[in-house]
C-alpha positions as CSV (number, residue, x, y, z in Angstrom):
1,X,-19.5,-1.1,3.2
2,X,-18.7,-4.2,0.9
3,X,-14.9,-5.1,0.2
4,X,-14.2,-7.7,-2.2
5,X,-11.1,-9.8,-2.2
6,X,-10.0,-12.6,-4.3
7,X,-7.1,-14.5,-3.3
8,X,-4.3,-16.5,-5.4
9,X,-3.9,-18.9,-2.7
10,X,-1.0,-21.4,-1.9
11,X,-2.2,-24.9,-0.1
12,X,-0.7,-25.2,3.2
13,X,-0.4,-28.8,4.9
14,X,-2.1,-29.7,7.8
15,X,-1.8,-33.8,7.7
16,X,0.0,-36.3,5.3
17,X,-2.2,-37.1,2.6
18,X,-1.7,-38.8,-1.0
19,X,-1.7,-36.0,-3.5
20,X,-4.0,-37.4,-5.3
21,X,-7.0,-36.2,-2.7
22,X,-8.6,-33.3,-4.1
23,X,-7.1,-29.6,-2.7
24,X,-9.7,-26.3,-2.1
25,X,-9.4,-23.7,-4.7
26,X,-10.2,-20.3,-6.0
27,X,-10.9,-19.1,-2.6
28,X,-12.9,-16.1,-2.5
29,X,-14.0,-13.8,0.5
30,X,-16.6,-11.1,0.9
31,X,-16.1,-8.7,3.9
32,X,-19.2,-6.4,4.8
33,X,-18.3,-3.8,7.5
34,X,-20.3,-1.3,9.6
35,X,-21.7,1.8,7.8
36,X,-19.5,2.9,10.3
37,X,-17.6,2.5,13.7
38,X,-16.9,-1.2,15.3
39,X,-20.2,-3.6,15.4
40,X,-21.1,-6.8,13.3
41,X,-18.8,-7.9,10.4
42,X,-19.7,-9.9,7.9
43,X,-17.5,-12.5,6.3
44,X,-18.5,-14.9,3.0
45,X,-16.1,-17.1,2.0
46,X,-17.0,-19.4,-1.5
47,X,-14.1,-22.0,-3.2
48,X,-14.0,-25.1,-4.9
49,X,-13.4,-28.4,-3.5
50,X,-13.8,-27.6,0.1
51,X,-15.7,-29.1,2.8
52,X,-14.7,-26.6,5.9
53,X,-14.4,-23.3,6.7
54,X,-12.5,-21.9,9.6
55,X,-12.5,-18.2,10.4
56,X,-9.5,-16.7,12.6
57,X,-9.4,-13.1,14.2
58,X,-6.1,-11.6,15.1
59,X,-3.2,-13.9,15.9
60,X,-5.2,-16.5,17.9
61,X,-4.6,-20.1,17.0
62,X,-7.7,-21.5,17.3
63,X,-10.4,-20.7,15.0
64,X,-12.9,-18.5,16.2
65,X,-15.4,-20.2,14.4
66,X,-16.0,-22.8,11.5
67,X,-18.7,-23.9,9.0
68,X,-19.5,-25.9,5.8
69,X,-21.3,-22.4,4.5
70,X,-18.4,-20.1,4.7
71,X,-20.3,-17.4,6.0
72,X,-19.5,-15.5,9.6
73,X,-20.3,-12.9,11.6
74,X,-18.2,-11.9,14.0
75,X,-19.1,-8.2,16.3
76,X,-16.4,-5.9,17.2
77,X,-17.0,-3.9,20.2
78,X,-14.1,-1.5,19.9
79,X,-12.5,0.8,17.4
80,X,-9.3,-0.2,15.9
81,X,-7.8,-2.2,13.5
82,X,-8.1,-6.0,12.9
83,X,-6.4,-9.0,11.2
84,X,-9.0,-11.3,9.8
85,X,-7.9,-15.0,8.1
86,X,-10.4,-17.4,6.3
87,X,-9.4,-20.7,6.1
88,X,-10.8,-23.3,3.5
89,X,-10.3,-27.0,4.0
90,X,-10.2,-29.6,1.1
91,X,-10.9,-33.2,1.9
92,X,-7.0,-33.7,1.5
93,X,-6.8,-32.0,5.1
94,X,-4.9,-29.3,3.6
95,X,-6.1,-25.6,3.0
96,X,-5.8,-22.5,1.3
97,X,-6.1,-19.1,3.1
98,X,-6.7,-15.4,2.4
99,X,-5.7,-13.1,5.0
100,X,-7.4,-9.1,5.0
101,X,-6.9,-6.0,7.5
102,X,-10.4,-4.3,8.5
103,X,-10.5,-0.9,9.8
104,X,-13.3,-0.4,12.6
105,X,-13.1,3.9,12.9
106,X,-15.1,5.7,16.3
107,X,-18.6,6.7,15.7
108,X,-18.2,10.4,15.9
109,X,-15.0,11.4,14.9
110,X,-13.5,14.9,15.4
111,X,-13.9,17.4,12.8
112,X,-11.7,19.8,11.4
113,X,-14.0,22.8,12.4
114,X,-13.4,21.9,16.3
115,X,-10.6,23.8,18.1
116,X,-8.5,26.7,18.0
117,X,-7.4,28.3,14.9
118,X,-5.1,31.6,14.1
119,X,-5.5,33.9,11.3
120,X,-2.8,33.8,7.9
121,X,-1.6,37.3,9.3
122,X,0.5,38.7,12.6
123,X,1.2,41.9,13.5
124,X,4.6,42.7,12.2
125,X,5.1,39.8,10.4
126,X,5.0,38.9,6.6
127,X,3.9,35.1,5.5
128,X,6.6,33.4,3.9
129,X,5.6,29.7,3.4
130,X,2.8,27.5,4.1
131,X,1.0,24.6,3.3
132,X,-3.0,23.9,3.6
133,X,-2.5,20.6,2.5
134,X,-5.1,21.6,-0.3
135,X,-5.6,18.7,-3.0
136,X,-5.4,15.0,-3.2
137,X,-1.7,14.1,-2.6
138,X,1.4,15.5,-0.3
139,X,3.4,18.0,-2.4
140,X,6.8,17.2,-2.7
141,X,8.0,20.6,-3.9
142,X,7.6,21.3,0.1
143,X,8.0,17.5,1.3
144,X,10.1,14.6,1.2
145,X,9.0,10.9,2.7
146,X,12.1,9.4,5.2
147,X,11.8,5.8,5.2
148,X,12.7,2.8,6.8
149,X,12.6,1.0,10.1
150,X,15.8,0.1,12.8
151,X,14.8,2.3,15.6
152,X,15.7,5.8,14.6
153,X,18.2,6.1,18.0
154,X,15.2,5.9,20.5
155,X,14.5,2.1,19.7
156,X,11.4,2.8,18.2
157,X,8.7,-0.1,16.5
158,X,7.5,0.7,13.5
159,X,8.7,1.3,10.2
160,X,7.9,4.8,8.2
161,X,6.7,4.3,4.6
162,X,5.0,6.4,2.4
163,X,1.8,4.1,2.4
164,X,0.8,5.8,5.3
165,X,0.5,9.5,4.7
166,X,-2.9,10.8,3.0
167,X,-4.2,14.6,2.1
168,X,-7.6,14.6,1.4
169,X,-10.1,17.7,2.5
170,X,-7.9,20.0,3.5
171,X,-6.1,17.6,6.0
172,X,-2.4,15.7,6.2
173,X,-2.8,12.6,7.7
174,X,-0.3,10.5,9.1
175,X,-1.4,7.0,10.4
176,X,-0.1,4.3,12.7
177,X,-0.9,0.9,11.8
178,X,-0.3,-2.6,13.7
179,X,1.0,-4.8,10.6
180,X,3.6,-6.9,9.8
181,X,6.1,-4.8,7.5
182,X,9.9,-5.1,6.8
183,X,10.3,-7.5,10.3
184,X,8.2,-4.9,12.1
185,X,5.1,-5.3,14.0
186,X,3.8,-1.5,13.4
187,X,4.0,1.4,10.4
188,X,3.6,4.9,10.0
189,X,5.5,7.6,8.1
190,X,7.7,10.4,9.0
191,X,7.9,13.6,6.7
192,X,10.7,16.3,6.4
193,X,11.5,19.4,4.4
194,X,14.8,18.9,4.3
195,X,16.6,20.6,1.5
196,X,13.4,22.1,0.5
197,X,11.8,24.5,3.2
198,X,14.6,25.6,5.8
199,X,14.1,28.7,7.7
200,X,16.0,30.8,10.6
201,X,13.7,32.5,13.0
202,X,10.5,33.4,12.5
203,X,6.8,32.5,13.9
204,X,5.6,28.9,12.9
205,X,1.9,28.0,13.9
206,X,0.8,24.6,13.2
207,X,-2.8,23.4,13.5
208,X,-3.3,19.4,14.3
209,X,-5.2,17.2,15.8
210,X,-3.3,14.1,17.8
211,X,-3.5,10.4,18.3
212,X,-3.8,9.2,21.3
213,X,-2.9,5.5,23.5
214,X,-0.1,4.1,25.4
215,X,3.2,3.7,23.0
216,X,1.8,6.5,20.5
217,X,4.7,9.6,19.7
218,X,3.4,12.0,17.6
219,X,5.7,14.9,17.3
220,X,6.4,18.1,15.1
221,X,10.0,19.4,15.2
222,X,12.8,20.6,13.5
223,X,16.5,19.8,12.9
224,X,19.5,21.9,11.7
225,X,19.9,21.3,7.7
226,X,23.5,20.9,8.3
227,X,22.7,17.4,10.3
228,X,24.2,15.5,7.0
229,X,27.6,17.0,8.1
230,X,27.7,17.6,11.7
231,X,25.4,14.6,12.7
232,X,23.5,15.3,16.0
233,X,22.7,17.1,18.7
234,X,25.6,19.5,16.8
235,X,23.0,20.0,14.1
236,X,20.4,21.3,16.7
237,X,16.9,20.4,17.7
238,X,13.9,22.3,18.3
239,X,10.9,19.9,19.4
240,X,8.1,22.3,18.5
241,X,5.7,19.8,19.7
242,X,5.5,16.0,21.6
243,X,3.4,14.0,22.5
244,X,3.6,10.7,24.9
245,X,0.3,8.9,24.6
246,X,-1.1,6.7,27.7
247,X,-1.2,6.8,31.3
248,X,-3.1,10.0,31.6
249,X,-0.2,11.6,29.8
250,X,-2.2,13.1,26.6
251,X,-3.4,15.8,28.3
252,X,0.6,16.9,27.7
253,X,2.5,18.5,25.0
254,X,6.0,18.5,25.7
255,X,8.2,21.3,23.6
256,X,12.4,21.0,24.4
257,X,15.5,22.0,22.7
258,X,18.5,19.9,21.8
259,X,22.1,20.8,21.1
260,X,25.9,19.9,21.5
261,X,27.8,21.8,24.8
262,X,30.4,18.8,25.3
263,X,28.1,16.5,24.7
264,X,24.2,15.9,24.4
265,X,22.2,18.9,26.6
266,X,18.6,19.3,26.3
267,X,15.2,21.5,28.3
268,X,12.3,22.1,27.8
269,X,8.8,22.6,29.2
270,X,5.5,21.3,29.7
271,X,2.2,22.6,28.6
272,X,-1.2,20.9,30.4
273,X,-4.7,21.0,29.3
274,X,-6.9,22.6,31.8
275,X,-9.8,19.7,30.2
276,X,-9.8,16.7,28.2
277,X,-7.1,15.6,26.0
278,X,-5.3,16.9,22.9
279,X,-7.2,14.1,20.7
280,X,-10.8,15.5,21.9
281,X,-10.3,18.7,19.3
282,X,-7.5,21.0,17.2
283,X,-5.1,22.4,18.8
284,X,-2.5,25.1,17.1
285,X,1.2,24.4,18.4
286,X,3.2,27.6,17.8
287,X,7.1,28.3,18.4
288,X,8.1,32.7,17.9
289,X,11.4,32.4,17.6
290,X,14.2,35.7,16.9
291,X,17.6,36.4,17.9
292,X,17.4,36.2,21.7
293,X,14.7,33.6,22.6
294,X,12.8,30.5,21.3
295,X,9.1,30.6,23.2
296,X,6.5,28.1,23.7
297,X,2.5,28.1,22.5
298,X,0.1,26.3,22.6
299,X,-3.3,28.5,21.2
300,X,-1.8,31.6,21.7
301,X,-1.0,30.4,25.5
302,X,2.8,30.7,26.1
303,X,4.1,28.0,28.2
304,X,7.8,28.1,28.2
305,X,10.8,30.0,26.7
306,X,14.5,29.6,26.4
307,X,17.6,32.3,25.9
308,X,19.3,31.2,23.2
309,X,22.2,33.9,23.5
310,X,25.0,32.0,25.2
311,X,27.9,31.3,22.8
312,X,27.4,27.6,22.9
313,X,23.8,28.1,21.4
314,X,25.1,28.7,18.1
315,X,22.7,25.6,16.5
316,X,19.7,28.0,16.9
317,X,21.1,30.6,14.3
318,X,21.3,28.7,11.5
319,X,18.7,26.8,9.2
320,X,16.2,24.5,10.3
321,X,14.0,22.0,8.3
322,X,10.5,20.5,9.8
323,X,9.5,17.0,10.5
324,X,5.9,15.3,11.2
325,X,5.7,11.7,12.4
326,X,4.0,9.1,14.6
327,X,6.3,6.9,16.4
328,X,5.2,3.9,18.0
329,X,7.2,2.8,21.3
330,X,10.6,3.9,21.9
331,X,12.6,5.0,25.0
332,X,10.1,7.8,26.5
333,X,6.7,6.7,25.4
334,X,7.6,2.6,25.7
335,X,5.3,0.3,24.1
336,X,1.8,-0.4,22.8
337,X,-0.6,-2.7,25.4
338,X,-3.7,-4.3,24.5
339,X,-5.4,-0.9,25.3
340,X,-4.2,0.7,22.4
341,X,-6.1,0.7,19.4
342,X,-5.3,1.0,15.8
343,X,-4.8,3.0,13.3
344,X,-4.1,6.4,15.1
345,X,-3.9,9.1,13.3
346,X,-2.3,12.9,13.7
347,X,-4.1,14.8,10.9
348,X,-2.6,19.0,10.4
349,X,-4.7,21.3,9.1
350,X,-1.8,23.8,8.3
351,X,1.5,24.7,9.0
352,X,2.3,28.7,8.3
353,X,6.0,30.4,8.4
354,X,5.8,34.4,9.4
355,X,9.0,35.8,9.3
356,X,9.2,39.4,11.0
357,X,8.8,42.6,8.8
């Protein structure tokens, strides 16, 4: 895989010279990756003027390695994702750079064929919306992006921005990246139907695979339309799906309820893989909920319920609209290490409303 990048570049000062010294210019790099997974990159750098090249990996400040040539190679041994900065010195002492992200994805990557599935019909229940995620872009009949970065109340990292959702084959990806954006050190994006798709009971099923690593949220939920004018927990929230990545936690899935009984109450339960983790295959995360009770599934296994009768449980009769994201740190998960790789992606095969008969 060859990527081509070409550069306007500003000089940057190393040393006092006279300005007269000539300066590098029209810096130009090459970048050939692995047909696929981490192993040898290959870097060539080319400009005018310029007597050294440096190459620097990630946020090191030393070079990693430099040359007259401007070519490198430099082998990855793990997945993830990299910053890589080519440096071209003039005889001036001063330099231009071009700076590019590389993407280094595993070898054998889970396909969409592995895992549990369920059929587009229930007993007793009629379809009423869903979306395969069919085509080339997210529709936004169904979908709207939430933006922006500041935490979101649970002092997350990163900042959600529609740059990092993709559909392509039949899949919804959202994906986590480590890179500088808006005065944060990560991205990802967050989606809701807000306005669009609200529903009040009903059967949802939702088919995804998850990320995995320590300071990685992904979750599926839902929120009471009315949030813009009760705020929260009065609004309601029904956690359909989370999941705490590291510290032999993704093996987990965590589904809870939040509301407003004189303040902020929440439960919940706790499903556990028997084997492996929820990033090894698909998984379909499924919430039947009527008049009486919201219940728990994950592949048709039921795992927890909760009464939703009592008086103070009125949140969980009225509208709700859905939310995907990854989070990156926050309160529950806390931080990335240097374990974690990047990108992570969740990718959802489906989502599916039955409503009963």
């Amino acid at each position: 895989m060859l990527l081509m990048v070409v550069f306007s570049s500003t000089s940057c000062k190393e040393k006092e010279e006279p300005d007269n010294t000539a300066d590098p210019s029209n810096l130009t790099v090459e970048i050939t990756l692995p047909d696929q997974g981490p192993g040898l990159v290959t870097i060539q750098a080319s400009a005018e003027n310029t007597v050294e090249f440096k190459l620097f990996v990630g946020n090191a400040a030393q070079a990693v390695a430099s040359n007259t040539t401007g070519r490198f190679e430099y082998e990855f041994i793990l997945p993830g994702t990299y910053q890589l900065e080519v440096r071209a010195y003039g005889t001036s002492g001063r330099y231009i750079k071009n700076e590019k992200q590389i993407s280094l994805n595993d070898n054998d990557p889970v396909t969409v064929g592995e895992g549990y599935t369920t059929p587009m019909a229930h007993a007793g229940y009629n379809l009423v919306w869903n979306d395969e995620f069919d085509g080339n872009a997210l529709n936004t009949q169904f979908w709207s992006y939430e933006t922006g970065g500041g935490g979101w109340g649970n002092n997350e990292l990163q900042f959600y921005r529609q740059e990092n959702t993709t559909v392509d084959g039949g899949l919804l990806t959202i994906e986590a990246r480590k890179e500088s954006y808006q005065s944060r050190n990560y991205t990802s994006s967050r989606l809701i139907t807000r306005n669009k798709k609200t529903f009040t009971y009903g059967r949802v099923d939702i088919r995804a695979l998850l990320p995995k690593g320590q300071g990685i949220w992904p979750a599926l939920w839902m929120l009471g339309n009315n949030i813009t004018t009760v705020g929260w927990p009065a609004c309601g929230e029904i956690d359909i799906m989370e999941m705490i990545g590291g510290n032999g936690r993704e093996k987990q899935v965590h589904g809870t309820l939040h509301w407003d009984f004189n303040g902020h109450v929440n439960t919940g339960g706790t499903y556990t893989k028997p084997l492996g983790i929820f990033a090894d295959e698909y998984h379909v995360f499924t919430i039947i909920w009527d008049e009486n009770a919201i219940k728990w599934f994950v592949n048709d296994v039921q795992f927890h319920v909760i009464d939703i009768t009592p008086a103070h449980m009125t949140e969980f009769h009225a509208p709700q609209f859905f939310i995907f994201n990854v989070a990156v740190g926050g309160n529950w998960p806390g931080s990335p290490n240097d374990a974690t790789v990047f990108p992570q992606q969740m990718k959802v095969d489906y989502i599916r409303v039955f409503q009963k008969n």
